[in-house]
N, C-alpha and C positions, 0 to 999 in steps of 0.2 A: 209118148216120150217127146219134149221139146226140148230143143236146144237153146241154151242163151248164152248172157254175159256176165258176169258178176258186178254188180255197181258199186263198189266200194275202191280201191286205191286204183293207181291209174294204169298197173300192171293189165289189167280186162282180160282177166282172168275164162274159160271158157267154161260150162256147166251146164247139167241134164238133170231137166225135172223128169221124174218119173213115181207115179203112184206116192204121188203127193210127198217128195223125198225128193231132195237135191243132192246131186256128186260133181264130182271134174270130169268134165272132158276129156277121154282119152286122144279124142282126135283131131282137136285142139293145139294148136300148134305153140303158143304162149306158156300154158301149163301143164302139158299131156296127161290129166286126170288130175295133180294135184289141186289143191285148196289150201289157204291157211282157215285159222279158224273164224274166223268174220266170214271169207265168205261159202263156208261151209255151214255157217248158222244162218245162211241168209233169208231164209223165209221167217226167220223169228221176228224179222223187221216189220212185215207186215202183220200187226198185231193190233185188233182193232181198239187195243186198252188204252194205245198212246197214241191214237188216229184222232187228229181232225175231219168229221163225216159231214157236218155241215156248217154255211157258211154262217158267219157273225159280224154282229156290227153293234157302234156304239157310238155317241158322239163326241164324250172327252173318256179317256185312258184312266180316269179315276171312277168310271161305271163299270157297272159288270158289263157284259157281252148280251147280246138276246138273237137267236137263232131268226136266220132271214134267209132269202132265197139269192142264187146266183143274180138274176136278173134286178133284184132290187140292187142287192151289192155294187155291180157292173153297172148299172144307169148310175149311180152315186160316187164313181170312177168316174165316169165317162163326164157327167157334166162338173165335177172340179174339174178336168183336166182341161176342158173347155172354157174354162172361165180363166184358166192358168197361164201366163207366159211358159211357150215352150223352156227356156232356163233352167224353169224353178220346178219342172218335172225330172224325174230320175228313176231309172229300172235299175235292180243291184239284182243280177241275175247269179246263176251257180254252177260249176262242176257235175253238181248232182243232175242238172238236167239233160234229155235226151237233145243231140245238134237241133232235131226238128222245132222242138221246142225253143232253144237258145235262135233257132233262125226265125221263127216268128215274131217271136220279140225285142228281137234286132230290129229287123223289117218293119214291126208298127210305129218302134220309139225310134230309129234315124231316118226314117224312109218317107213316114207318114205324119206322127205327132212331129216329128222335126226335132227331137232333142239330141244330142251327142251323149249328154248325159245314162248310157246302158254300158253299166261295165258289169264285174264279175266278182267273185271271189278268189278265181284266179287271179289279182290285183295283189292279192295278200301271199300267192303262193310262187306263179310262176313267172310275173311281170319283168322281173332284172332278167333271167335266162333271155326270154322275149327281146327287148331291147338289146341285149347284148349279142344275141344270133344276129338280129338286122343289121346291128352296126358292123361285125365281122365280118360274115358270112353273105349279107345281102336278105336275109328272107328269118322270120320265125320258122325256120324248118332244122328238124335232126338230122343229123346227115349219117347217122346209123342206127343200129336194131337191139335190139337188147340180147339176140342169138349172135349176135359178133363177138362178145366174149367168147364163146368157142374156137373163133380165130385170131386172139389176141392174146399177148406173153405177159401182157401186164396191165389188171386193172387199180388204179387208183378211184377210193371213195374218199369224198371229199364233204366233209359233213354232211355223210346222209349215211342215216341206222337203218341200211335195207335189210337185213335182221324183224327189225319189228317194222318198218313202214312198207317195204316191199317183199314179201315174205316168200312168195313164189321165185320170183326171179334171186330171190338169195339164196332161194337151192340151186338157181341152177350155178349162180357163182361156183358152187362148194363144188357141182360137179363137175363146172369146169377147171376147178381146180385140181381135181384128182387125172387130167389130163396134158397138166402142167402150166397152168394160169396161176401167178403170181399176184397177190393182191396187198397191194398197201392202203390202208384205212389211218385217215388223217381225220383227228377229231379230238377236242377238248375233254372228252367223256370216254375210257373204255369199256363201249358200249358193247352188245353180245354182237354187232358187226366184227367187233377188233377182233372176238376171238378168237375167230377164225384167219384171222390175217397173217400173213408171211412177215410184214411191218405193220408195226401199228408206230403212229407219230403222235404224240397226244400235244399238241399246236396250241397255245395260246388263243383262246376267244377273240377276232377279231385280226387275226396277224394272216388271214389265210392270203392277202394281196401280196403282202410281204413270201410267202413262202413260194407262191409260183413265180414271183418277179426273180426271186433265187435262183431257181429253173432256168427263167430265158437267160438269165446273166450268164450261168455254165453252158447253155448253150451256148449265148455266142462269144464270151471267151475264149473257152476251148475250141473254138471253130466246128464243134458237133452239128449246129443246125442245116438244114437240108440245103446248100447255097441255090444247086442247079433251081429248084422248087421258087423259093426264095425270090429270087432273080425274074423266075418266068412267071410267078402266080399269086406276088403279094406286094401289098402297100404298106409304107411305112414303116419300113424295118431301121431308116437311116435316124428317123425320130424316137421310134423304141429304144432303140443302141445308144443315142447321145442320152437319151432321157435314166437307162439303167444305166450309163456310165457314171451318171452325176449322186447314184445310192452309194450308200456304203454298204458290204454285203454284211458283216459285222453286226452293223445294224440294225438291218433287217432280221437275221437271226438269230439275234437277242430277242427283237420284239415277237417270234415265234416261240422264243422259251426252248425252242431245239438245242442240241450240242452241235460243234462241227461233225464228232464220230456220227453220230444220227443221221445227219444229212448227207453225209460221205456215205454210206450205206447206203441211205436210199438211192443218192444219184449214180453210184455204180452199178446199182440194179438197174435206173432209168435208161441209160446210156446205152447197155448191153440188150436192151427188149427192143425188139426190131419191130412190133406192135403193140400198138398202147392206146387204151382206153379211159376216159378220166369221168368218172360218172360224180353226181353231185345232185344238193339237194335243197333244205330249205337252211340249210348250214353258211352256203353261201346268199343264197338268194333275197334271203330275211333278215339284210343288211341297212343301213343307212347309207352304205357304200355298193349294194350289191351288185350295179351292174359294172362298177369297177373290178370286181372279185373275178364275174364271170371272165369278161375281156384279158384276165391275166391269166384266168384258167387257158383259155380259147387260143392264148399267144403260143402256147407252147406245142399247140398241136399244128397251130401256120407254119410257126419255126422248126418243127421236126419234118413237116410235109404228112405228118401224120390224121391227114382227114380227106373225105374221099376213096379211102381206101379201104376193102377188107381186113376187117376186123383195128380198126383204130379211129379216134374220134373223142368230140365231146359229147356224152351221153347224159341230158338233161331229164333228171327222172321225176316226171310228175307226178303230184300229193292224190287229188282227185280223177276219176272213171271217165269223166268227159272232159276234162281242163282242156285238150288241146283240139276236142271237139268245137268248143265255143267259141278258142280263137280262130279257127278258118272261119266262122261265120260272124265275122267280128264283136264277139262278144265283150272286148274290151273299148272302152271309152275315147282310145287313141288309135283307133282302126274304122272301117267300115264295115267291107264285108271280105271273103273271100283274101284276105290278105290286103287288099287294096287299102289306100290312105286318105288322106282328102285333100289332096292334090287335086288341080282342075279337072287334069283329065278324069281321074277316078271317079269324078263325084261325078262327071258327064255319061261314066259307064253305068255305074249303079243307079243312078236317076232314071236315063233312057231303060234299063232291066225293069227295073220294079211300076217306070212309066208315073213316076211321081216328079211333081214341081216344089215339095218339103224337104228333100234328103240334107242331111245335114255337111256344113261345108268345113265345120272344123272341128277339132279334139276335145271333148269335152270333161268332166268333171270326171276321177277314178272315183272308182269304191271307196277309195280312205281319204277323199276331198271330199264328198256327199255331204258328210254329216256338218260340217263347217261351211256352206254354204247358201244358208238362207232358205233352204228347197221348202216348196209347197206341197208337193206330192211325191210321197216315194213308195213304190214296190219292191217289196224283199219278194224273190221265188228261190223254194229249199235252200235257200242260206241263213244264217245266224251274225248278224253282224255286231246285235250287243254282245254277242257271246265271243265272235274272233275278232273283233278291232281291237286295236290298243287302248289302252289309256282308259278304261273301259268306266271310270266317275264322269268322263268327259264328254264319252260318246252319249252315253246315258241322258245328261243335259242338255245335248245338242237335239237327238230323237225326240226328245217329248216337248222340244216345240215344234214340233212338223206338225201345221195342221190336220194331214191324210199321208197315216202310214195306211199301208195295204201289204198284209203278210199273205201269199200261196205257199201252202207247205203243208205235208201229209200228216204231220207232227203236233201234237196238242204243247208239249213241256220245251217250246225254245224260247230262250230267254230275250228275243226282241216280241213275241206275243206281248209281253206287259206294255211296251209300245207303243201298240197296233189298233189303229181306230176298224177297222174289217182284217176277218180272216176266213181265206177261202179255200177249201178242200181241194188237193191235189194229188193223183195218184202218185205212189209210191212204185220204185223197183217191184217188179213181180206185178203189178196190177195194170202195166202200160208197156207200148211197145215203140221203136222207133232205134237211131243207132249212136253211136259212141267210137270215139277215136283213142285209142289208146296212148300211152305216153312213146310208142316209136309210130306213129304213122298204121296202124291197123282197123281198121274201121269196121266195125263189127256190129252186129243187130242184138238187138237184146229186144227176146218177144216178151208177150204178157203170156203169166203160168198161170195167172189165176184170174177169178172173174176181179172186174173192179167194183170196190164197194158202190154200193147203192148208192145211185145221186152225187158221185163224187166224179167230177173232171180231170182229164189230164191237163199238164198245163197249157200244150199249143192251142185247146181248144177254151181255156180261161183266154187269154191273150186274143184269139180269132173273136172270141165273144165281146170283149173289150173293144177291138178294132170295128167292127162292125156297129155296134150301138155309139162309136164318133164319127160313120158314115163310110167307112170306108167293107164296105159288104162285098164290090164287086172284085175288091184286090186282093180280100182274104178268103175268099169262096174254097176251102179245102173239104173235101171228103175225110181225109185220112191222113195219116204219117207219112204215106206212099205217096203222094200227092206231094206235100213238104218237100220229100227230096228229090223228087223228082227236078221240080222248082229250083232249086240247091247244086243240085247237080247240073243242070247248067247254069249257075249261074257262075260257077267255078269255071268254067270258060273263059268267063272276062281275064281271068288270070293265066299265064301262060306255063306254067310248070306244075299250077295242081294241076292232077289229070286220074279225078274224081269221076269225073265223068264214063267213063269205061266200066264202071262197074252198075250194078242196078241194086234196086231194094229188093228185088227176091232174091238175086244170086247172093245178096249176102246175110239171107236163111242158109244157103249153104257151105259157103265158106265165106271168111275174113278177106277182105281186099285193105292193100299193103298202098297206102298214096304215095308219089315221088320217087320211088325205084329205079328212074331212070335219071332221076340228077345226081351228076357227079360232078360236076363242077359250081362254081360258087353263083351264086343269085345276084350277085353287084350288076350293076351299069356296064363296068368293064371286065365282067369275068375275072375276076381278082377278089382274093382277101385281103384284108382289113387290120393291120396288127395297128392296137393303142397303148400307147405310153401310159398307165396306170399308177398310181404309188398309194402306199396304205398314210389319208389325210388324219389318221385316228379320230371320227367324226362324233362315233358314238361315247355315252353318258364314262366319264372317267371316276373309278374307285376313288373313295375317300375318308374318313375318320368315320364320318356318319351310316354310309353306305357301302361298306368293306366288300361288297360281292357282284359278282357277275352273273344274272340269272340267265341259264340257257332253258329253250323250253324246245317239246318234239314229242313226237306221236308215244305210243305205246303198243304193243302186237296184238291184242285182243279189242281194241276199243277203236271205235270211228268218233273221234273229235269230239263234242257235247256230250254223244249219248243218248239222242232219241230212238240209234236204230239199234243199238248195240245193248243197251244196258234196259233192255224190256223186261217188265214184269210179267208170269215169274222168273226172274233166268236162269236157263238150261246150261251156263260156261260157267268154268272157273276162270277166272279173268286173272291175269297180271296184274297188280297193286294199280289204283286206278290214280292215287292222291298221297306223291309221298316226297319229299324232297331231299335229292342225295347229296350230300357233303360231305369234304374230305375228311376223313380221322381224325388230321393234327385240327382241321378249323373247328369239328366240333368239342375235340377234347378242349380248347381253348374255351370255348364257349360255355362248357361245363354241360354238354348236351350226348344225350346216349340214343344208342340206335333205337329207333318207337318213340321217341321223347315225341309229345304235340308240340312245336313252334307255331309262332308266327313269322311270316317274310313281311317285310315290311319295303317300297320304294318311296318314292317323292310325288306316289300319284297316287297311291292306294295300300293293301295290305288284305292276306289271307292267309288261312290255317292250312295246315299241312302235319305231315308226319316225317321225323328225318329217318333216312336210311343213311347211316356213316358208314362211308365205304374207301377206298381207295382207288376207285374204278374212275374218278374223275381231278382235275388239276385242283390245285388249293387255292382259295379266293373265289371257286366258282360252284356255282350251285343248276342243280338242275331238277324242275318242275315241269311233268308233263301237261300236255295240254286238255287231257281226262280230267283235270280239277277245273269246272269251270267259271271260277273266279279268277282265272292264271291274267287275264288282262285288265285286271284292277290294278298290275304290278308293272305291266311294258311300257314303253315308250312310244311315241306316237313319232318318233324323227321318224323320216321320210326318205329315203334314197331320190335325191332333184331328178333323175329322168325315168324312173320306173315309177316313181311313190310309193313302191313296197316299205311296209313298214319295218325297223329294227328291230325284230321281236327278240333276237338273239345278244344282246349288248345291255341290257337295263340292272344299273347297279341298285342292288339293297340289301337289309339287313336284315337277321336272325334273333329273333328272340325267346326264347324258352320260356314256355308256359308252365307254371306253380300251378300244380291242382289244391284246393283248397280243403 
């Protein structure tokens, strides 16, 4: 029997292989034996039908591939990247991977080759949260557990379908609700989250800055906010106050689409809940505005004193298994390492650590700048960036003039392989070992259940092999994963609140270690939060004659994103409709469109087939396309949120056309 992790959503889920058979953890403290069904099919993932086993190379993207060995591949890295201005190199690293891994390859690409250029694909997912915890709070850190709902009277979901994205932790909402948690679910879509909800708000796409700036306004109106707290533990409150004096509340919700009765409701419920949790998702985050969204979520828990405390908080719920692993080891392009920045002093820590004169000294290019940027060399590891960027005619153009793409990924069918001048075999979940942070701070080992395919690498050890053939053998000399964190684990030191260190790589084969537990107060310069004046600038793509709709797009409950690990041949699930797009009643009785009708969606960048489901379950004027169809980013927008760069995946207007079978 072994114990591990689940590698799919960011929940880290707990799970016992036994006689070649995976269950839940009973003893597991995340999901005490349960499973959704992803990651109770999780061994289907490993399936050698849809595996890359060995590596390939080719010299233009319009030849086939022809089977090579690591070493050739790796010398053919290694001397472009040597010929290369550090610049014009770039790592687009993943969620999917284990910290160890994500630390090596931090470490080789800012530490060593010198580029800043190594972000993530949390860039697309949890970048606004990020930026917006720093600027409030002082630090990328949660400042609660996702078992606080149990002591909390009122949670608020705030465009996020943990229904189907986070499956586990939405039972346990249900069961903390049968012990008297109150939950209001705010979302343009009545999604199978609402159904459960005490309130359900169904919000206008795009108005969610407007609906918490409502919030602080009745707070401080009515003089409800916490003064004593206020007074003694926040900035900024005289700037928020003049800044929401100058809204009209009126205004605002109209642009929510709310009634007053609505919002009168909810906020009497607000008012009365002495703990309150406001959890959120890629609803806010996957904004052109998003880190304005967060910071008006975030005011309301400064203004109530509601953070810090048992059972109350802002609850950022992460998409991927390791997202919040990768940024402690700064896997984002605007970080270092360990949370550190590049500020003098930091860069003087992390340089004297690693004992390098290369570290890089400033922030460099995210995930969703790469592809606009000139780059000569880029490394995609387990990510899909043709497949999740925006704008995806554009991205498309941009990648296939990179001289040297180089894809690791366990996966034969992702759609940046068309791309990709080499591609090199990477263990998968279940064939590798090493740990993962969950989306509250639990950090947990995930062993290997199975052997690893013949001849196939894990990644830290692709990466170590890379570093060493550009000369640096004596800085990456690792035996093992144990070895990595070891490494990792102090290097978390240089920081003065992780306090990672305490725990080891074998103790946690036996239990989960919980980082930050003893911060309770805020991470600023001066021990104080951070309240900012926000207002909705309505930035994203506006409705029009030609483009009457709103597309919103989001996960689905049986499917992980693309599809390499999920939808294996043969497959063993009945899945939830993978490619369908739901539209109001009246828009598509308008339309002259019935439910199963094939459409097309059509935007101002691109266009793809789909199936409509006419429902009443979401606002009129907007449609929603899961991100299981993986053409969905021929149709998005590529705007930008200015200080995250998260893309607006959630705001891109287009239109409906109904296909005539012939």
């Amino acid at each position: 029997m072994i114990k591990s992790v689940c590698g799919y959503c960011g929940v880290g889920c707990g799970v016992v292989y036994d006689d070649s058979k995976l269950f839940g953890d009973a003893s597991y403290p995340t999901n005490n034996g349960n499973l959704c069904l992803k990651g109770a099919s999780g061994l289907l993932s490993i399936n050698p039908q849809t595996r890359v086993l060995k590596p390939q190379i080719r010299e233009n993207i319009e030849d086939d591939f022809r089977v090579a060995t690591y070493e050739e591949c790796i010398s053919f890295i290694a001397g472009k990247i040597k010929r290369t201005k550090k610049e014009k190199v770039a790592f687009y690293l993943s969620g999917q991977l284990l910290t160890e891994d994500y630390y090596i390859a931090n470490k080789l690409g800012k530490g060593f080759i010198g580029t800043s250029n190594v972000d993530t694909n949390s860039r697309t997912c949890m970048s606004s949260a990020v930026v917006a915890y720093k600027k409030s709070i002082g630090a990328d850190f949660v400042p609660l557990r996702m078992d606080d709902i149990f002591k909390a009277d009122l949670l608020i979901l705030a465009g996020s379908n943990t229904a189907e994205s986070h499956v586990i932790f939405h039972g346990k909402i249900k069961k903390a609700k049968k012990h008297g948690l109150k939950v209001v679910v705010i979302d343009p879509r009545f999604t199978d989250t609402a159904k459960s909800a005490d309130i359900y708000l169904g919000i206008n796409a795009g108005s969610d800055i407007d609906f918490f700036n409502l919030i602080s306004k009745r707070l401080i109106d009515e003089e409800l906010y916490d003064k004593e707290f206020v007074n003694s533990h926040i900035n900024g409150f005289d700037v928020l106050k003049s800044g929401l004096d100058s809204l009209d509340s009126d205004d605002m919700l109209s642009r929510t689409g709310l009634t007053d009765e609505q919002f009168d409701e909810f906020f009497l419920l607000y008012k009365n809940s002495k703990n309150i949790i406001t959890a959120w998702t890629m609803g806010l985050n996957q904004s052109s505005q998003g880190v304005d969204k967060n910071l008006a979520l975030i005011n309301t828990h400064l203004l109530g004193g509601k953070i810090f405390k048992s059972g109350n908080g802002p609850l950022s719920l992460t998409g991927q298994p390791n997202a919040m692993g990768g940024r402690e080891v700064g896997g984002l392009a605007t970080m270092l390492a360990v949370h550190l920045g590049f500020d003098e002093e930091s860069v003087k820590k992390v340089s004297n650590f690693w004992e390098s004169k290369n570290v890089s000294t400033k922030a460099g290019l995210s995930a969703t700048q790469m592809m606009d940027a000139g780059l000569e060399v880029l490394l995609i590891s387990h990510t899909d960036p043709i497949y999740h960027l925006p704008n995806r005619n554009k991205t498309e153009a941009l990648m296939s003039k990179i001289p040297l793409v180089v894809e690791i990924n366990a996966y034969e069918n992702s759609q940046s392989a068309k791309f990709a001048h080499i591609k090199l075999p990477s263990a998968p979940w279940g064939e590798k070992e090493g740990t993962q942070t969950n989306l509250d701070r639990t950090i947990t080992k995930q062993e290997k259940l199975i052997k690893t395919a013949q001849g196939v690498k894990a990644d830290w050890e692709i990466f170590q092999l890379l570093a060493w053939e550009l000369g640096y053998k004596k800085e990456f000399n690792y035996k093992n994963p144990k070895e990595i964190f070891n490494e990792y684990k102090e290097m978390t030191k240089l920081n003065s609140y992780m306090d990672i260190s305490q725990t080891s790589y074998d103790e946690l084969s036996q239990k989960p270690f919980i980082w930050g537990e003893q911060i309770k107060t805020f991470l600023t310069k001066d021990k104080k939060g951070n309240l900012f004046f926000v207002q909705n600038k309505e930035l994203g793509e506006k409705r029009d004659e030609e483009y009457p709709f709103i597309l919103l797009t989001g996960r689905t409950r049986d499917q992980w994103h693309s599809g390499t690990k999920t939808t294996v041949p043969p497959s063993l699930l009945k899945y939830k409709e993978l490619n369908f797009c739901q539209i109001h009643t009246k828009d598509a009785l308008k339309l002259g469109i019935q439910n199963g009708d094939e459409i097309k969606v059509v935007s101002r960048r691109g266009e793809l087939l789909s199936k409509a489901i006419v429902s009443e379950e979401i606002n009129e004027k907007t449609i929603f396309i899961p991100i299981t169809n993986r053409e969905i980013n021929y149709l998005t927008d590529d705007l930008l949120d200015a200080e995250s760069f998260q893309p607006d995946y959630n705001h891109s207007t287009v239109r409906i056309e109904k296909l005539y079978k012939k």
